[in-house]
DRENZA-156991 format. One record per residue: x, z negated, y of N, C-alpha, C in turn; residue number from 1; residue in three letters. Coordinates in steps of 0.1 Angstrom, whole numbers. Example, Ala and Ser with C-alpha at 12.3 -4.5 7.8 and 13.67 -1.06 7.14 Angstrom:
<recs>
rec n_x:132 | n_z:-78 | n_y:-57 | ca_x:123 | ca_z:-78 | ca_y:-45 | c_x:132 | c_z:-78 | c_y:-33 | miro:1 | lumti:ALA
rec n_x:128 | n_z:-71 | n_y:-22 | ca_x:137 | ca_z:-71 | ca_y:-11 | c_x:129 | c_z:-79 | c_y:0 | miro:2 | lumti:SER
</recs>
This chain:
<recs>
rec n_x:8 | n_z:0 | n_y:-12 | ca_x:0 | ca_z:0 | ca_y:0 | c_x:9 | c_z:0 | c_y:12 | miro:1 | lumti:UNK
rec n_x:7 | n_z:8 | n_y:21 | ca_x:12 | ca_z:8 | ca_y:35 | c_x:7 | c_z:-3 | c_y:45 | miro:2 | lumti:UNK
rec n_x:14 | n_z:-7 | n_y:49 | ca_x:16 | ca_z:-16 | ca_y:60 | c_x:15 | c_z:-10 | c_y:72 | miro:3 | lumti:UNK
rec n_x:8 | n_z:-5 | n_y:83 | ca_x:0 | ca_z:4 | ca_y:93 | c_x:5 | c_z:-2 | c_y:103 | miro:4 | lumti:UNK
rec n_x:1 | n_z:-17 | n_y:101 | ca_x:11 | ca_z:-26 | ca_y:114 | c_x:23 | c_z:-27 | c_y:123 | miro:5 | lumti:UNK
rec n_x:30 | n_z:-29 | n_y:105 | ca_x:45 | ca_z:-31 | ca_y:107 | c_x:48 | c_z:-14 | c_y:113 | miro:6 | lumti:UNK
rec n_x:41 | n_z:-2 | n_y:107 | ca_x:41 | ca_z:10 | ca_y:110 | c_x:41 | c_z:7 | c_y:130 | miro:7 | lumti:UNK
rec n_x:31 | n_z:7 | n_y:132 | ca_x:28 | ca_z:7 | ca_y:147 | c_x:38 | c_z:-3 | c_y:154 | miro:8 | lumti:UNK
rec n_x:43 | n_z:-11 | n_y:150 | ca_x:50 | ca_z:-19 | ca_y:154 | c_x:70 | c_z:-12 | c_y:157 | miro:9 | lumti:UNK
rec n_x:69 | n_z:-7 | n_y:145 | ca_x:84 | ca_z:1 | ca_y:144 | c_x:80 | c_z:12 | c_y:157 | miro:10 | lumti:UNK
rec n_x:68 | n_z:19 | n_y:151 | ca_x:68 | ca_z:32 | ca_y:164 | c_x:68 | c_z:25 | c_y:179 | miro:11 | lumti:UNK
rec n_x:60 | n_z:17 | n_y:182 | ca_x:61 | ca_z:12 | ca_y:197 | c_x:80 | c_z:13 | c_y:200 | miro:12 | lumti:UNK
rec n_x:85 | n_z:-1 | n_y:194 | ca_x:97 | ca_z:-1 | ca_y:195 | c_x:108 | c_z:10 | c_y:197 | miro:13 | lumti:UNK
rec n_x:107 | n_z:17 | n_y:192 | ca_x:114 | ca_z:29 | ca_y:188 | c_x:108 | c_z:36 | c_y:205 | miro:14 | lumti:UNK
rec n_x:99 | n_z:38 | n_y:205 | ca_x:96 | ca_z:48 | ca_y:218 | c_x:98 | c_z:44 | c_y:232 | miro:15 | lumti:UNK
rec n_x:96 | n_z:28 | n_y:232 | ca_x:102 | ca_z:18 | ca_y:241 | c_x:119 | c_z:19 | c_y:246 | miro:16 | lumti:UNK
rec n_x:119 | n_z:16 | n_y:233 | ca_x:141 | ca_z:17 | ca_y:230 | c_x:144 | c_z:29 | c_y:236 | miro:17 | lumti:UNK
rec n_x:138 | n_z:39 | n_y:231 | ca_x:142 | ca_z:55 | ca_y:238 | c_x:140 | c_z:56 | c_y:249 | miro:18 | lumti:UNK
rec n_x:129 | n_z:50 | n_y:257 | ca_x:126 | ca_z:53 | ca_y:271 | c_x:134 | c_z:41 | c_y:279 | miro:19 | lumti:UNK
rec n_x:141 | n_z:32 | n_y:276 | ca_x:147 | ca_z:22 | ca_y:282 | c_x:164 | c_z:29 | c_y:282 | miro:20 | lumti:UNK
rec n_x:165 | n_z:32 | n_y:271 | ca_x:179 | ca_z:41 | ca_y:272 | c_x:175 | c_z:53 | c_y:282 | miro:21 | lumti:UNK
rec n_x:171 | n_z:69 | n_y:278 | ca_x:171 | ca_z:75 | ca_y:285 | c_x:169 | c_z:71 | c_y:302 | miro:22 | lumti:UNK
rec n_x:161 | n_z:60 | n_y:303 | ca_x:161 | ca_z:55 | ca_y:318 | c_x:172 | c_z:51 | c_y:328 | miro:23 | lumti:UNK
rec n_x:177 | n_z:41 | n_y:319 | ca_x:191 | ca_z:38 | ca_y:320 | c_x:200 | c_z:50 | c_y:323 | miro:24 | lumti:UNK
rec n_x:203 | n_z:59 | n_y:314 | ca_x:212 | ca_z:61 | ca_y:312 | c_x:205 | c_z:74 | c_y:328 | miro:25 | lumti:UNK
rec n_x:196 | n_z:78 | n_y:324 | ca_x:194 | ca_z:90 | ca_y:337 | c_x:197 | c_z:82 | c_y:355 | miro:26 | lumti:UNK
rec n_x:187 | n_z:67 | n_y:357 | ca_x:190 | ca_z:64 | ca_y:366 | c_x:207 | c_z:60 | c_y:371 | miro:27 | lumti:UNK
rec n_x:216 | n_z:56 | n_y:360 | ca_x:229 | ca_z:60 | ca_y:362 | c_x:237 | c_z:66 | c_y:367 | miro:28 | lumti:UNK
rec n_x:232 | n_z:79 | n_y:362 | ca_x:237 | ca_z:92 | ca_y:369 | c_x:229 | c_z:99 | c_y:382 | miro:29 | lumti:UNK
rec n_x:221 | n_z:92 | n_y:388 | ca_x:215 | ca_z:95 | ca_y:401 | c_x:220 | c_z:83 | c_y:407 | miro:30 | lumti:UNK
rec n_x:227 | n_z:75 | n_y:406 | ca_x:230 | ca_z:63 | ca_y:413 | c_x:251 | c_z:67 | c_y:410 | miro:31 | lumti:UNK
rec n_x:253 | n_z:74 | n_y:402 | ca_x:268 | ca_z:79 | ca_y:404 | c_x:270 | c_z:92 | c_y:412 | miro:32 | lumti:UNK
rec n_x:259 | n_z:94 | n_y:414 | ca_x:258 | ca_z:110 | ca_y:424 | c_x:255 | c_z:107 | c_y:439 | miro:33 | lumti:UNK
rec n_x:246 | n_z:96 | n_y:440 | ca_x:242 | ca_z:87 | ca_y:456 | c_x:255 | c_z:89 | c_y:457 | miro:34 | lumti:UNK
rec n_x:264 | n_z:78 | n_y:451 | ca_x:278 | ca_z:70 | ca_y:457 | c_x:289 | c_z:82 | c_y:456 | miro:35 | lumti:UNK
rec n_x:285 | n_z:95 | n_y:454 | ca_x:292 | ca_z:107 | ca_y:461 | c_x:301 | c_z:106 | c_y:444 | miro:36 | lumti:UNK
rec n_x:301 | n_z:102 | n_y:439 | ca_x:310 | ca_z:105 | ca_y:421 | c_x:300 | c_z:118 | c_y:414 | miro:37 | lumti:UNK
rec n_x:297 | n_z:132 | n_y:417 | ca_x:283 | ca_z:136 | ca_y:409 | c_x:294 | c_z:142 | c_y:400 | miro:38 | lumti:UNK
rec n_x:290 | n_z:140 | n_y:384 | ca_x:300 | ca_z:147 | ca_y:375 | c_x:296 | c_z:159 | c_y:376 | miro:39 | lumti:UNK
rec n_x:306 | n_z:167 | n_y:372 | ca_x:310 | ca_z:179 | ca_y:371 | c_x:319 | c_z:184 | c_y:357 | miro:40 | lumti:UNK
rec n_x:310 | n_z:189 | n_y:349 | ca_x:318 | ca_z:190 | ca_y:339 | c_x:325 | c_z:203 | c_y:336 | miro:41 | lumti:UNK
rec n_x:332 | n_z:209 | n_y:330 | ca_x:342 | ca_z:219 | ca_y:328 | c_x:335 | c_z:224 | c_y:317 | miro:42 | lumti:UNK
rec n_x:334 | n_z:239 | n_y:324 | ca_x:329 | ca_z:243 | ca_y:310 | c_x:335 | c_z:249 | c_y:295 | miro:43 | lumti:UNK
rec n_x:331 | n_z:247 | n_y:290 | ca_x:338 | ca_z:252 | ca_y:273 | c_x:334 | c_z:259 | c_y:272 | miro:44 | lumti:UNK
rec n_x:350 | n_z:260 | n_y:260 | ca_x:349 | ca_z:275 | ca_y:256 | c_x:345 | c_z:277 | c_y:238 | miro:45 | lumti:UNK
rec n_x:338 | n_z:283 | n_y:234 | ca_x:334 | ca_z:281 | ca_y:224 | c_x:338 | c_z:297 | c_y:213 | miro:46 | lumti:UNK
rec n_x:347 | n_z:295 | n_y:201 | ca_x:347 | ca_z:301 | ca_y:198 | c_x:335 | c_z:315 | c_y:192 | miro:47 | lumti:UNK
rec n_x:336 | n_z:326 | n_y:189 | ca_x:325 | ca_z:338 | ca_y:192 | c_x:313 | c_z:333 | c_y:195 | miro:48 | lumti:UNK
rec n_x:311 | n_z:328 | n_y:207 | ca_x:299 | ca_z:322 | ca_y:212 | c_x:298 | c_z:326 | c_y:229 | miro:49 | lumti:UNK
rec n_x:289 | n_z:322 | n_y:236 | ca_x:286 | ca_z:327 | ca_y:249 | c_x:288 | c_z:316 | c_y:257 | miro:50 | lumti:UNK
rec n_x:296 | n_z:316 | n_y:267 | ca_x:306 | ca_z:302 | ca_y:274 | c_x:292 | c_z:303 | c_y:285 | miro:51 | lumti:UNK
rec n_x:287 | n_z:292 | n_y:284 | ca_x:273 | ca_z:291 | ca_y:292 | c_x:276 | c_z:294 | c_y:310 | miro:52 | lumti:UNK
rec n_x:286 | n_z:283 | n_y:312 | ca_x:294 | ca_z:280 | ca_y:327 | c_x:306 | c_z:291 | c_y:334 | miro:53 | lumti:UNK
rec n_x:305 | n_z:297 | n_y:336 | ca_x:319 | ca_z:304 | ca_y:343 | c_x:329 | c_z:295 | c_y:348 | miro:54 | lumti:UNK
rec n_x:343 | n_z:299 | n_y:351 | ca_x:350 | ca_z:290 | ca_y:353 | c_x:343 | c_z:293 | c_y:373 | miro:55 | lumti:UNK
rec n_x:339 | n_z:302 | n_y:376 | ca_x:336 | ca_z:300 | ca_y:392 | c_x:320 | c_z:292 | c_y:393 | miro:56 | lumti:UNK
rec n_x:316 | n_z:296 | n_y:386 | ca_x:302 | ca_z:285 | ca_y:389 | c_x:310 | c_z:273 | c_y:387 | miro:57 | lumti:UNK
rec n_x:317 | n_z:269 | n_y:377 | ca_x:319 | ca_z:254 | ca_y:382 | c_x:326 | c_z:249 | c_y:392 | miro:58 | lumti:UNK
rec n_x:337 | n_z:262 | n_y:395 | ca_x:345 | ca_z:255 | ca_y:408 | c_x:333 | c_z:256 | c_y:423 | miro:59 | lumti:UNK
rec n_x:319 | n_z:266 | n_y:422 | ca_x:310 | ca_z:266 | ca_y:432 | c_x:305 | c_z:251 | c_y:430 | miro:60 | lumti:UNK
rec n_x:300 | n_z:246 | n_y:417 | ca_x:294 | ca_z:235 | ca_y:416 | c_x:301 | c_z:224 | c_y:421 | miro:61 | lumti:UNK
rec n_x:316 | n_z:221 | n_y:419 | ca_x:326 | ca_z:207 | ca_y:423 | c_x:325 | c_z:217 | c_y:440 | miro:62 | lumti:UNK
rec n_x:326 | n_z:220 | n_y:446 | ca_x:329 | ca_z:226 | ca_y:460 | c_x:315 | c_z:221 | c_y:467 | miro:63 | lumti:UNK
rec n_x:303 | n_z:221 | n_y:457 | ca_x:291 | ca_z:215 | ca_y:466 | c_x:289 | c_z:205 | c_y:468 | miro:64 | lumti:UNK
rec n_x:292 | n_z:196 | n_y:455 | ca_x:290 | ca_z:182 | ca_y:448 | c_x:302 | c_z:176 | c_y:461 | miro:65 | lumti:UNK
rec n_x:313 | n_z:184 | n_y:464 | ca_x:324 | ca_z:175 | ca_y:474 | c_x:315 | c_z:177 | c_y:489 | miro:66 | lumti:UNK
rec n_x:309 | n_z:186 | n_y:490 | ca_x:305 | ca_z:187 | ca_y:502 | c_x:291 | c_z:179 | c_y:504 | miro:67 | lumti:UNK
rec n_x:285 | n_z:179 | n_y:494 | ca_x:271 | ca_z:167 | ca_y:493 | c_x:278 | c_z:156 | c_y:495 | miro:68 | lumti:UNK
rec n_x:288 | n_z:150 | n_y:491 | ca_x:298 | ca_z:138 | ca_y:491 | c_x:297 | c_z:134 | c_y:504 | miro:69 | lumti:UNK
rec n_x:305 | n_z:146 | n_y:513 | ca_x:306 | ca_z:144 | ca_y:529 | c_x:294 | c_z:141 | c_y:535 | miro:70 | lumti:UNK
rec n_x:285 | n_z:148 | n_y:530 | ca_x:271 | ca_z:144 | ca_y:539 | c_x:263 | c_z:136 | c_y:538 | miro:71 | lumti:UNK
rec n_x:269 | n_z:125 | n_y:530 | ca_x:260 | ca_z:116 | ca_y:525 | c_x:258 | c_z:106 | c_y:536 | miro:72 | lumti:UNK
rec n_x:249 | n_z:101 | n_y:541 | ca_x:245 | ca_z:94 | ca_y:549 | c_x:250 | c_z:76 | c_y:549 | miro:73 | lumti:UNK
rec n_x:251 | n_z:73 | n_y:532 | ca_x:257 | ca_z:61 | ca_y:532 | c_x:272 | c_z:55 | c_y:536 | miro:74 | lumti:UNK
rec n_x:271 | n_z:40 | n_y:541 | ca_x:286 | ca_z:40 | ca_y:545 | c_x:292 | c_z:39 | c_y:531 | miro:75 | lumti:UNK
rec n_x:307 | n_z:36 | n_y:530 | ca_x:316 | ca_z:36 | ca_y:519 | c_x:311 | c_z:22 | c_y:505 | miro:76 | lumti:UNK
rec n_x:306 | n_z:12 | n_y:515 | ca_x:305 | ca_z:-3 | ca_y:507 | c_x:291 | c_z:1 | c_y:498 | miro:77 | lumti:UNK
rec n_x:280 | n_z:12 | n_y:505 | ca_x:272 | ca_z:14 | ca_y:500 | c_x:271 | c_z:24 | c_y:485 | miro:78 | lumti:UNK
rec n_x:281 | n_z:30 | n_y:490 | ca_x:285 | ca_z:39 | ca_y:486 | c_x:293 | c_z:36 | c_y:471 | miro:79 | lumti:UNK
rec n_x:298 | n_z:25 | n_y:472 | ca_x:311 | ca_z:15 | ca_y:463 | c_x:301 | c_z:10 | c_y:455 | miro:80 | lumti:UNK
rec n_x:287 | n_z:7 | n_y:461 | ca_x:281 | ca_z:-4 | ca_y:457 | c_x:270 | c_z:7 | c_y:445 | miro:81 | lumti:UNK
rec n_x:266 | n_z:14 | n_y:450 | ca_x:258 | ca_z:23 | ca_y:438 | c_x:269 | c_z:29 | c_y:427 | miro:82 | lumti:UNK
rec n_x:280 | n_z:32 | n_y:429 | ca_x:292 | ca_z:36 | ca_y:415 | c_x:288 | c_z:21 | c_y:409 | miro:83 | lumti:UNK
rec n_x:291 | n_z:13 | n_y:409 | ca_x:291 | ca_z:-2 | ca_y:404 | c_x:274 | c_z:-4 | c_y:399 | miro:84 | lumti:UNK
rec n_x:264 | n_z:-4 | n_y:400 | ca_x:253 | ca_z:2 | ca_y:398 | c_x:251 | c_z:12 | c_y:387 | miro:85 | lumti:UNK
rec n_x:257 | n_z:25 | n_y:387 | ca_x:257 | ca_z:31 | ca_y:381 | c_x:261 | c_z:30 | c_y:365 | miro:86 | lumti:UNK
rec n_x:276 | n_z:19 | n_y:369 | ca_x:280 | ca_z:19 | ca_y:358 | c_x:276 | c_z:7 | c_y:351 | miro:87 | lumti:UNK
rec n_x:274 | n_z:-3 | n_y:359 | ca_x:260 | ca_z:-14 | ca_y:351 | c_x:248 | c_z:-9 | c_y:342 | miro:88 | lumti:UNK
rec n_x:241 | n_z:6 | n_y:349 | ca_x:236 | ca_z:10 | ca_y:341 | c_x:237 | c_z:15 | c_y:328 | miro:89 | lumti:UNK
rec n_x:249 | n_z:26 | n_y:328 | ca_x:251 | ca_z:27 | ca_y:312 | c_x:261 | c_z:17 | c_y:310 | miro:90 | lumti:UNK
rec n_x:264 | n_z:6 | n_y:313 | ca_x:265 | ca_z:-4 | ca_y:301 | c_x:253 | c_z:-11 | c_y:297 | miro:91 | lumti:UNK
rec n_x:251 | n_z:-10 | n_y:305 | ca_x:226 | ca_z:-16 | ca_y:299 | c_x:221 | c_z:-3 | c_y:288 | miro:92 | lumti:UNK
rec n_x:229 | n_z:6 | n_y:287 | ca_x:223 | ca_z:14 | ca_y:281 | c_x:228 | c_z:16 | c_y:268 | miro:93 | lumti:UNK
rec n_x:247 | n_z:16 | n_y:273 | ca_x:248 | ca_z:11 | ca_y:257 | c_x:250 | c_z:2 | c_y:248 | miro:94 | lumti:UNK
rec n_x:245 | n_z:-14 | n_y:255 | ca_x:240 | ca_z:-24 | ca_y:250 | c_x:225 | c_z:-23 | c_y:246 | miro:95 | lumti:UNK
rec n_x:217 | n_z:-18 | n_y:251 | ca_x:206 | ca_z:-12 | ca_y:248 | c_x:209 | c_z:-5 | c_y:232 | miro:96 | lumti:UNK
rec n_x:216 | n_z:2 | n_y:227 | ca_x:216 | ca_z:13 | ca_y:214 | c_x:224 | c_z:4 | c_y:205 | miro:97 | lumti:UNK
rec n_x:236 | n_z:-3 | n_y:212 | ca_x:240 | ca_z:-13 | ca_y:206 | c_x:232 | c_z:-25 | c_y:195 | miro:98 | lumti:UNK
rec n_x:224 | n_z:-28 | n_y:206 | ca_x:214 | ca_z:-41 | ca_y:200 | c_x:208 | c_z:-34 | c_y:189 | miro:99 | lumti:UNK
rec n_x:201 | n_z:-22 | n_y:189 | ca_x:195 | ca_z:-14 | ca_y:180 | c_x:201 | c_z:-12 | c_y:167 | miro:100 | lumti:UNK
rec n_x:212 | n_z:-5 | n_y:164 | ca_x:223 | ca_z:-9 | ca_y:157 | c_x:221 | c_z:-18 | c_y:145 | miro:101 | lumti:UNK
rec n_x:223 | n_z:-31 | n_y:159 | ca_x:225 | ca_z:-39 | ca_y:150 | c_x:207 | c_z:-46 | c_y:144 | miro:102 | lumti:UNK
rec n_x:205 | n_z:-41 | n_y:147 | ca_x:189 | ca_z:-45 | ca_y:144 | c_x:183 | c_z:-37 | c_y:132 | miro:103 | lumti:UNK
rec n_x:192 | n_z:-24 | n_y:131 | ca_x:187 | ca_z:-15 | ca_y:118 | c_x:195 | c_z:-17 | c_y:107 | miro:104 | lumti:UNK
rec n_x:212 | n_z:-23 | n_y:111 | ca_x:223 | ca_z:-25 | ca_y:99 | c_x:219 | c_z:-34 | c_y:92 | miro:105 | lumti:UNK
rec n_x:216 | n_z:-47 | n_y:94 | ca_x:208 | ca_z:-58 | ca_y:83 | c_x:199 | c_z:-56 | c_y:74 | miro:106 | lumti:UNK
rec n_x:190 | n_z:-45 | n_y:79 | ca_x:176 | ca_z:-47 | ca_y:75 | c_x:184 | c_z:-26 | c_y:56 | miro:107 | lumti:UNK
rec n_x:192 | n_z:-32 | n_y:63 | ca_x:200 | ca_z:-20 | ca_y:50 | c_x:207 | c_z:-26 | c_y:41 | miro:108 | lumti:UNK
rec n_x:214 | n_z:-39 | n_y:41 | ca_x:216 | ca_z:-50 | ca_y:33 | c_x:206 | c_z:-56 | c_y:25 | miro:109 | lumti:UNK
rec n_x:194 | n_z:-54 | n_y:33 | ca_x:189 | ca_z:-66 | ca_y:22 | c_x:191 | c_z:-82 | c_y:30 | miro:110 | lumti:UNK
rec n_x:172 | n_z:-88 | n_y:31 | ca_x:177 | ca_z:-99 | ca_y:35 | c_x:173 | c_z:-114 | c_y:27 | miro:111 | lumti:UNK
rec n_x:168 | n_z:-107 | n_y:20 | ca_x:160 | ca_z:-118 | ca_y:13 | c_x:156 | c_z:-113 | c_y:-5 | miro:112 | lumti:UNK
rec n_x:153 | n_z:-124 | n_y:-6 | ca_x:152 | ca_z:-123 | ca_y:-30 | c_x:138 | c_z:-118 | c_y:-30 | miro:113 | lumti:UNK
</recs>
């Protein structure tokens, strides 16, 4: 017999955990873009495959992201203060996946006769 409960109970959690991560982890990276840090990643090259990024779109993209930087209305402490924020966040986020982890490794052991 299935357990519907325990069912509903796993799905809540599960959809919770995901949206508490992806939250984190997105608000992160809008709060490392405020404080003028917006990553910029390089694009790869992938063997017989189609290199998504050009090497000039991305030097267009770091050339805007520096120039959004300049224009940013915040002073430097504010500015100091959302990188620090930022990175509070993904460590909430991956203590967030962490806890999870460890909340699904026990229950694979075996806890009880």
């Amino acid at each position: 017999m299935i357990d519907w409960m325990a069912f509903v109970i796993v799905l809540a959690a599960s959809l919770l955990g995901a949206g508490v991560v992806v939250s984190l982890y997105a608000l992160g990276l809008r709060l490392l873009t405020v404080g003028g840090r917006t990553p910029v990643v390089a694009p790869a090259t992938f063997t017989d495959a189609i290199t998504v990024v050009t090497p000039e779109q991305a030097a267009k993209a770091a050339r805007r992201a520096e120039k959004a930087a300049r224009k940013s209305p915040l002073t430097d402490a504010q500015k100091r203060a959302a990188v620090v924020a930022a990175w509070i966040c993904f460590g909430l986020s991956g203590s967030a996946v962490l806890f999870g982890i460890y909340l699904i490794v026990p229950a694979l052991h075996g806890t009880g006769g």
